[in-house]
C-alpha positions in Angstrom: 12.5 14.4 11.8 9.5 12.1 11.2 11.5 10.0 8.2 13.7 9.2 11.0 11.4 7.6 13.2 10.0 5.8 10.1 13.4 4.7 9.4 14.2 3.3 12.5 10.8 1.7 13.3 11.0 -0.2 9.4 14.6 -1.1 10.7 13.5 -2.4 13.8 10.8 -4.3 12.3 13.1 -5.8 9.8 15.3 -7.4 12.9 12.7 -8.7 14.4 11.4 -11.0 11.4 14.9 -11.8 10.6 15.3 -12.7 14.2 12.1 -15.2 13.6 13.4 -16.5 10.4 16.7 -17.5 12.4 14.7 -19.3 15.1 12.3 -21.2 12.5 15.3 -22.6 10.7 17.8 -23.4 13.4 14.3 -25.1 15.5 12.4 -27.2 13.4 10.2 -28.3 16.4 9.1 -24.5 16.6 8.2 -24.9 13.3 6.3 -28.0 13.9 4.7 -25.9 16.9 3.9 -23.5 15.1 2.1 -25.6 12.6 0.5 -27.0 14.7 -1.6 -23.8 16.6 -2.0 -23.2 12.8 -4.5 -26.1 12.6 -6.0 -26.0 16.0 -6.8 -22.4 15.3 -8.4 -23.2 11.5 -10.4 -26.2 13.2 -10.8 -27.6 9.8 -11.4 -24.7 7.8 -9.7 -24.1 4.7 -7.3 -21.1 4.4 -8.7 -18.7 1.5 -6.7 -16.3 0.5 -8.3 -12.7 -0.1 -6.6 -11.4 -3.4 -8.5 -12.9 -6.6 -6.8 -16.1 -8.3 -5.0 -14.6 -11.4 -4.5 -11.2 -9.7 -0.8 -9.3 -10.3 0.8 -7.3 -8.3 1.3 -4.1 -10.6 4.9 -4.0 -10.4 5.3 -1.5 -13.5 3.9 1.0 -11.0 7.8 0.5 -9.3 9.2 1.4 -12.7 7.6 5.6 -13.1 9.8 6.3 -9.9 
């Protein structure tokens, strides 16, 4: 059944970032790693993100279903 595979694959997915979230807090010189190939990789640019300033997430859309 396809919802299965869904299922298992959102499941899976979940493990994995908690997995990551585990080793980020039990590590902090990942983390420090980690921030690090963050700025070699921006060389100095700013991070922008691409959703508006001001924008909502329309979570009254969550409240019809």
């Amino acid at each position: 059944n396809g919802t299965s595979i869904g299922h298992k694959s959102t499941v899976f997915a979940t493990k994995v970032m908690a997995g990551t979230v585990i080793d980020l807090l039990s590590n902090p010189e990942l983390v420090k790693e980690a921030k690090a190939e963050w700025e070699r990789q921006m060389d100095g640019r700013l991070y922008k993100s691409p959703i508006p300033t001001g924008v909502k997430p329309p979570l009254d859309q969550l409240k019809k279903h």
